[in-house]
N, C-alpha and C positions, 0 to 999 in steps of 0.2 A: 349863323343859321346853317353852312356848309358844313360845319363840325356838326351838326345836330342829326343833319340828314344821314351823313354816314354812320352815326351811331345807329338810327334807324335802320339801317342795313344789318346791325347785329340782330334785331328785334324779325327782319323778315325772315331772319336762320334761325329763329326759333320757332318760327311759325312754319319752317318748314319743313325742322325737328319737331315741330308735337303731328303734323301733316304723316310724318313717316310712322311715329308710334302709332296714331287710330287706324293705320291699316294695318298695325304688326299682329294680331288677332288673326287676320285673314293671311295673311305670309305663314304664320308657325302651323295651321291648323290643314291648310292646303298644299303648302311646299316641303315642310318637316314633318308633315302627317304625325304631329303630337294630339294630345285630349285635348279636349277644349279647358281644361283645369289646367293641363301643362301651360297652356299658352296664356291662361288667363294669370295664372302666377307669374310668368315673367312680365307678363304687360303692368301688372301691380307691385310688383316689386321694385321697377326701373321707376314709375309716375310715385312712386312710395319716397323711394332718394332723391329723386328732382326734389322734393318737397319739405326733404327732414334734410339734405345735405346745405339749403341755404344759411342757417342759422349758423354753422360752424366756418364757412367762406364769408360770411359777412364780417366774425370776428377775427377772420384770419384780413383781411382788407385792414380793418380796424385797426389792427396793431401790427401785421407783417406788411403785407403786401396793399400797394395802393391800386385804387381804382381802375385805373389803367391799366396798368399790367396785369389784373385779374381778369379784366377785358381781353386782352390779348389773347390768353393762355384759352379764353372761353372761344373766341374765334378759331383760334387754330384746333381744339378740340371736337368744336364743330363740323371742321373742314376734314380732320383725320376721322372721325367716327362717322361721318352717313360716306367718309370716302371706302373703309374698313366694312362697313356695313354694303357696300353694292359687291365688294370683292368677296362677302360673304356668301352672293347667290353661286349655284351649281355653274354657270355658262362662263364667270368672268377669268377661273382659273382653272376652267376642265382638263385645257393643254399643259399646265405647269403641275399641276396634282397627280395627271392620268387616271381622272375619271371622266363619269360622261357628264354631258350638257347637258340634262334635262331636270325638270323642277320634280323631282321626286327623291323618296327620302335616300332611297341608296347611292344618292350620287350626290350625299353629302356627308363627309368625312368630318375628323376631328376637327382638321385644322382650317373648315367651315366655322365649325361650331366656335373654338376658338375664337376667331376673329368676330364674330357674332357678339360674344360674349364682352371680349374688348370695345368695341361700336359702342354697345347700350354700357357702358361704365363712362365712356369719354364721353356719350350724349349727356348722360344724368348731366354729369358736372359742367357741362358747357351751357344747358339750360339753366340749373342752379345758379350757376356764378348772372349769368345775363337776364334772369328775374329780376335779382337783387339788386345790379351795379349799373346796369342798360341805362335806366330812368335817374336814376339819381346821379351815374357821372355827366350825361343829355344835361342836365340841371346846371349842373357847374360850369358847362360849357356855356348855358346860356343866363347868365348874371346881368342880362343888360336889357334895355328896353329899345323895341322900335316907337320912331315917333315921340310922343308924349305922353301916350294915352293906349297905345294899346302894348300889354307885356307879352315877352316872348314864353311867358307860362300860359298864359293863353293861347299863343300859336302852337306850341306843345300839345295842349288840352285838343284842341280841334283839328290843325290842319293835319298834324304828325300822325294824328292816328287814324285821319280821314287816307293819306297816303298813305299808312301801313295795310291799312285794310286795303286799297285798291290793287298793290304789288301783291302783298299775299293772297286774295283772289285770283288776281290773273294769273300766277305761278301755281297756284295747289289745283284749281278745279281742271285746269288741262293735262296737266301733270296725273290727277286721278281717272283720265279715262286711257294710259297707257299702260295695257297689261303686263308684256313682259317686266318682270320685279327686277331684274340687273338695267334696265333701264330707266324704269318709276323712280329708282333708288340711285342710279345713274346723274341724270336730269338734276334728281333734287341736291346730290352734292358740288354739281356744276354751278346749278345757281348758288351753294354757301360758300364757295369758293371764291362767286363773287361776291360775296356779301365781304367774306374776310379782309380781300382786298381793299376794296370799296372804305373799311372802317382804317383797316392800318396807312391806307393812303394820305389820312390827318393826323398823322401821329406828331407831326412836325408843329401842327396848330394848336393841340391839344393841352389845355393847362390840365397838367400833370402833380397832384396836392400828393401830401407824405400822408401816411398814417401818422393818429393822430390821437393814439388810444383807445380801450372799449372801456364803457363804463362797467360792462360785462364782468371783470377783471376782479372787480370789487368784491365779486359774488363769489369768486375762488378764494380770493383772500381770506374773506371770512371763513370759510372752511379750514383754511390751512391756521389761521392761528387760532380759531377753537382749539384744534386738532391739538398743538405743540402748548396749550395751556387745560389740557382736559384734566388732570390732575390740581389745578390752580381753584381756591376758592373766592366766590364770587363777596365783593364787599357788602357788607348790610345796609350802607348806602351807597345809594345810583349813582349818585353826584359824584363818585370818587371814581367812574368809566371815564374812559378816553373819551373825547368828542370832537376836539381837533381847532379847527377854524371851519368845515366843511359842512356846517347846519344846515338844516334842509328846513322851512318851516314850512311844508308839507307835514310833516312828524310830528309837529309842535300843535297845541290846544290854543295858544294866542298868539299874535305878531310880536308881544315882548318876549317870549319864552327865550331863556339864556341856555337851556339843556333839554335835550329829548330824552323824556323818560322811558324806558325800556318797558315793552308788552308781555304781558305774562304768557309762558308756555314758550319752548323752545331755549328754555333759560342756558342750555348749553354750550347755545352761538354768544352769548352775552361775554363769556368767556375771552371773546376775541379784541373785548374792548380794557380789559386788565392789563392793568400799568405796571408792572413789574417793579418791586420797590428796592431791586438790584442795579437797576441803572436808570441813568438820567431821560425825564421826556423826548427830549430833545436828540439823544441816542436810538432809544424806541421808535422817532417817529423816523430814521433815516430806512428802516427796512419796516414796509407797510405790511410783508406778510406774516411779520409776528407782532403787529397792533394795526389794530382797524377801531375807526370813528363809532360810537352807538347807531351814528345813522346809517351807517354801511353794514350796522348787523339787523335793525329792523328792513332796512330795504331787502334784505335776505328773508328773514323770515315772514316778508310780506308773501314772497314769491312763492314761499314753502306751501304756507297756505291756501295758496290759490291752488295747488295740485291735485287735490282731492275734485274739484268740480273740473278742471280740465282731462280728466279722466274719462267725464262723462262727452267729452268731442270726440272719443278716439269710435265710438260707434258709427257717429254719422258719416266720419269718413270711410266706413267701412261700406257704405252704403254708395256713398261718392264714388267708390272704385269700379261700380259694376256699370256701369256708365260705358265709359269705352273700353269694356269687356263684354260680358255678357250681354249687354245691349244690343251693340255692335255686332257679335255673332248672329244673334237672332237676325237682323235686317240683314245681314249676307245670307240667308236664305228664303228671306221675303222675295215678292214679284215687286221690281223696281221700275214697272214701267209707270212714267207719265203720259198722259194721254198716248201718243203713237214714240215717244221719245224714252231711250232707258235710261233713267238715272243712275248714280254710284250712291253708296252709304256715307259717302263724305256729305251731301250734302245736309245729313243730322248733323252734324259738327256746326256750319252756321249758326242754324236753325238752335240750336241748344244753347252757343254762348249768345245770339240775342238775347235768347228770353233769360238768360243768365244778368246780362247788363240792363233789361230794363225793370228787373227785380228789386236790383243792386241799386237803381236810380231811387224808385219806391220808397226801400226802406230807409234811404238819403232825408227824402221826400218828411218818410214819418219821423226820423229822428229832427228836423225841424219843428213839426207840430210839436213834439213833447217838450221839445227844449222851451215853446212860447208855453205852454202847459208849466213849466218849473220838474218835470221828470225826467229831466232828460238823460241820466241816470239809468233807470229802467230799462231804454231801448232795448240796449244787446241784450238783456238778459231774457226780458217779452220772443225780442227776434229770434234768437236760437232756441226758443221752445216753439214758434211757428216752423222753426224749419224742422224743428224734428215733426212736427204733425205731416207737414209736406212730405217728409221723406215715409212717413208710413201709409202714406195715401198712392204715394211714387211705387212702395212694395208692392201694396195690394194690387194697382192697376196693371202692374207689370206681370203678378202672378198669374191675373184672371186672361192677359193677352199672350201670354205662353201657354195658359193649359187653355185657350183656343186655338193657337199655335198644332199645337199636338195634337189637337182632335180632326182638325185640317189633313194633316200629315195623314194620320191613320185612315180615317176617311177615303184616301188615295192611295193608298197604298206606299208612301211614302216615308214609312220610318225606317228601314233598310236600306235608306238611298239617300245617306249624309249630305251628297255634294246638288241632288235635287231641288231646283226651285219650288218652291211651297208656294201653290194658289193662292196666296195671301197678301194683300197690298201693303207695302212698306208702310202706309199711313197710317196701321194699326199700333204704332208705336209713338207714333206723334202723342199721344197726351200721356205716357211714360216718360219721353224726352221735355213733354214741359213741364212736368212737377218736377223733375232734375234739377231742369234748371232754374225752376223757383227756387228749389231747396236749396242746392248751390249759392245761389245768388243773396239768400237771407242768410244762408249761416256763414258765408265768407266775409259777408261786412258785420255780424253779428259778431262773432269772434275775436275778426278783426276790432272792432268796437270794444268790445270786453277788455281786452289786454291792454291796450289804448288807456283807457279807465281807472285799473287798476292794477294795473302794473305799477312800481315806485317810477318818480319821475325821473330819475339818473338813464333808467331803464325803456323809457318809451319810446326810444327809435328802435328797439328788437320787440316790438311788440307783437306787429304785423307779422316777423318770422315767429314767434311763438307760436304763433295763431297756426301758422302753417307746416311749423315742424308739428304740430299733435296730430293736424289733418292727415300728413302725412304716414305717421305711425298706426293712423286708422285704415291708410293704403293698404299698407303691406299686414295690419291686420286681420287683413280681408282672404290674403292665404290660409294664415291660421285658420281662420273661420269656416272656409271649405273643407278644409282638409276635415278637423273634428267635426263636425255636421255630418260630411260624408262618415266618418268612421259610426256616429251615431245612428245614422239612420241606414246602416246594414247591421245592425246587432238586432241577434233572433231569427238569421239566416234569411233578413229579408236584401234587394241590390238597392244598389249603393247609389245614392241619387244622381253621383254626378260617374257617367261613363264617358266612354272616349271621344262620342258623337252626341250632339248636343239633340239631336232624336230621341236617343235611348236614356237623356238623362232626366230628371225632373225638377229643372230650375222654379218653375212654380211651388215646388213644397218650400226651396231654398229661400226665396222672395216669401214666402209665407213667415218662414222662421227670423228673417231680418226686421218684419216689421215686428213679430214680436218683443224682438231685442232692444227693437226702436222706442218701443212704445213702454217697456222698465226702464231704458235708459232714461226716458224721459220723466218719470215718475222718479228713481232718484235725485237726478239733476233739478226738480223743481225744490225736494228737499233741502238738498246741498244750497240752493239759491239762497231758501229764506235762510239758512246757519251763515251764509257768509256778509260779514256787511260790505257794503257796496259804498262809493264814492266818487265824484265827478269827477273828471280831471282837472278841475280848478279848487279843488276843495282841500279838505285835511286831509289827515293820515289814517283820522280816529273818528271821521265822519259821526259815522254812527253810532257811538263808543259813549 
């Protein structure tokens, strides 16, 4: 349990790496005096990698590097990058640079920026690796039960994250009411410092497992020996493919099937199971990357397949990213008083992953019911079409509270005056923040669901990072997305929605145009649905075949 806790000590340096990024919006836009587009692009580019960089550290664990030491290297990365990132403000090295101390843009130099730029590369990779390895090496540590009756996955479940939430509380929300940024950023690398220690100090206790393979592996193979037999013609009978010992009867039509017949379309990969009638099987089978099994060439082209509708996630992530971005800006210029007491904008961050988790619970809840129903099948695919409805209801309420936002402003004479509190109660954001996290919340276990499902079964422990690398890619799609928007809606010599001050810009057309996007995403993704067949994860290969 000692080993558990201090693993948990990597998990409160992440919370107080994502603590540092939802106030990086308000650092680039107030201290670096960039746009709000500059800063909204690095903020979605950095939350974009955290996101797409897990899937290539999980197979580098996999097969290079073990648990542990990917752990490590995430601790210390944590510890160098928020330590890099406070040495980034103007005041920590104004005597070794010879410039001045003050949070303004010209008393920050290159080799600010610089270190800046290294911070957010070693945080990405320090959160990535500790998403993915945190919980599952916690796991291996804890193989054992207290008592008789009650397991230590359950004390995981409850008590672990009842004390992660209390530590990261009492560290973020005091920590957010200290202005100076060299020391908000200060503070928080003090406490990962401790966190590092704290974890490396069981390194001695720690069972330490070898990599142990990706089943991942498989999915290159087949590439590589198509590839080296693409000129080789395929036999007029199946039965004369490579198949191995390695059947899967996932693949197979009955429990007696002695051979998995190859699916029609992508007849290319099939190539990869050609037996070459120059040397012996048993030659062939010593180098796997020039013969692969038939079922390691349909588990490929399962995968293939499924591409075309994970295309249709990369929007809602795009939608996900504006979250703690433009969100975020908006309520740093709300009025944050509660009754006589001022609040900070950190406290939407609670506030959003609740309603995040008890969404998340919900759709638990309904994937239940359907399963006693006999459709249990359907969930994720039902769920990620409510969430894209949520997320175009999240557009439109967003729009309609920005272009109130602005009228506020103007009203007061307030759009020339960036850094101006706007008459406007922070709570006007609250029912934006909770279709977020509705949306969030159904399409993160939907997804996640999805992949789960049908994905090949070799393949279901990178399900979850699937789910999360496309999220991802819908992050950092979220740049693309402003940039041509903006370029579009100044042609005809009209400005450009997005300027440097989020006054002068008009994120309500932008939120206008998202839900649009949302809303054909959604209409092709219902298509793509009914084209793909679906299968439970206990079923066949050809379900519905």
């Amino acid at each position: 349990m000692y080993s558990a806790i201090k693993i948990v000590a990597l998990l409160w340096a992440d919370c107080l790496a994502q603590f540092v990024m939802w106030t990086m919006m308000e650092y680039l836009t107030e201290v670096w005096k960039i746009s709000v587009v500059h800063a909204a692009g690095i903020v979605n580019i950095f939350s974009g990698l955290v996101l797409v960089l897990q899937l290539p550290i999980q197979y580098l664990v996999d097969t290079i590097i073990s648990k542990y030491w990917m752990l490590v290297f995430s601790s210390l990365a944590y510890s160098v990058g928020i330590g890099l990132l406070t040495m980034s403000t103007p005041p920590v090295l104004a005597g070794f640079v010879g410039t001045c101390s003050e949070y303004k843009p010209e008393c920050i130099v290159e080799g600010h920026k610089i270190l800046f730029y290294a911070a957010l590369g070693l945080l990405a990779f320090a959160s990535s690796s500790c998403s993915v390895e945190s919980t599952e090496f916690a796991e291996e540590q804890l193989e054992i039960e207290i008592n008789e009756h009650i397991s230590l996955s359950l004390i995981q479940g409850e008590f672990f994250k009842l004390l992660l939430f209390m530590v990261a509380v009492a560290a973020i929300i005091p920590i957010s009411y200290i202005k100076p940024w060299n020391l908000r950023f200060g503070v928080s690398a003090i406490c990962t410092v401790i966190a590092t220690l704290l974890f490396l100090s069981g390194t001695c206790t720690y069972e330490n497992k070898e990599p142990e393979g990706s089943p991942l592996t498989s999915v290159f193979r087949v590439f590589v020996a198509s590839t080296t037999k693409l000129f080789y013609r395929l036999p007029s009978d199946a039965s004369e493919l490579y198949e191995g010992n390695d059947i899967d009867d996932s693949f197979s039509d009955s429990d007696d099937s002695s051979f998995v017949q190859p699916t029609c379309g992508l007849g290319c990969l099939d190539k990869a199971a050609i037996i070459s009638p120059n040397r012996t099987i048993e030659q062939q089978e010593t180098n796997r990357w020039r013969l692969c099994s038939v079922t390691e060439v349909e588990e490929t082209k399962r995968l293939l397949r499924m591409i075309p509708i994970c295309l249709t996630f990369i929007i809602p992530g795009v939608v996900s990213s504006i979250g703690n971005t433009y969100f975020v800006e908006q309520a740093d210029l709300l009025n944050k008083k509660v009754v006589n007491l001022k609040a900070t904008t950190v406290i939407l961050l609670p506030y959003y992953n609740n309603v995040n988790k008890k969404v998340a619970k919900m759709y638990t809840g309904c994937l239940l019911l359907f399963a006693l129903m006999g459709r249990k099948k359907y969930v994720p695919v039902v769920g990620f079409a409510i969430s894209m409805v949520a997320a175009i209801l999240c557009c439109i309420t967003a729009a309609m509270v920005e272009n109130r936002r602005l009228d506020v402003a103007r009203s007061h004479g307030l759009i020339d005056k960036p850094d101006a509190e706007i008459p406007m109660s922070l709570f006007w954001l609250l029912p934006q923040f909770f279709l977020l996290g509705c949306f969030d919340g159904i399409r993160e276990k939907s997804i996640d669901d999805f992949f789960t499902r049908q994905c090949p079964r070799s393949l279901s422990k990178y399900a979850t990072l699937f789910s999360t690398a496309v999220t991802g890619l819908g992050v950092i799609g979220g740049v693309l997305s402003v940039y041509l928007v903006g370029i579009i809606s100044e042609s005809k010599g009209k400005d450009n929605w997005f300027q440097f001050t989020l006054n002068h810009s008009r994120l309500d057309n932008y939120y206008w145009v998202l839900a649009a996007f949302t809303a054909a995403n959604l209409a092709v993704y219902i298509i793509l649905a009914m084209l793909l067949p679906l299968r439970d994860a206990s079923s066949e290969f050809r379900e519905d075949e």
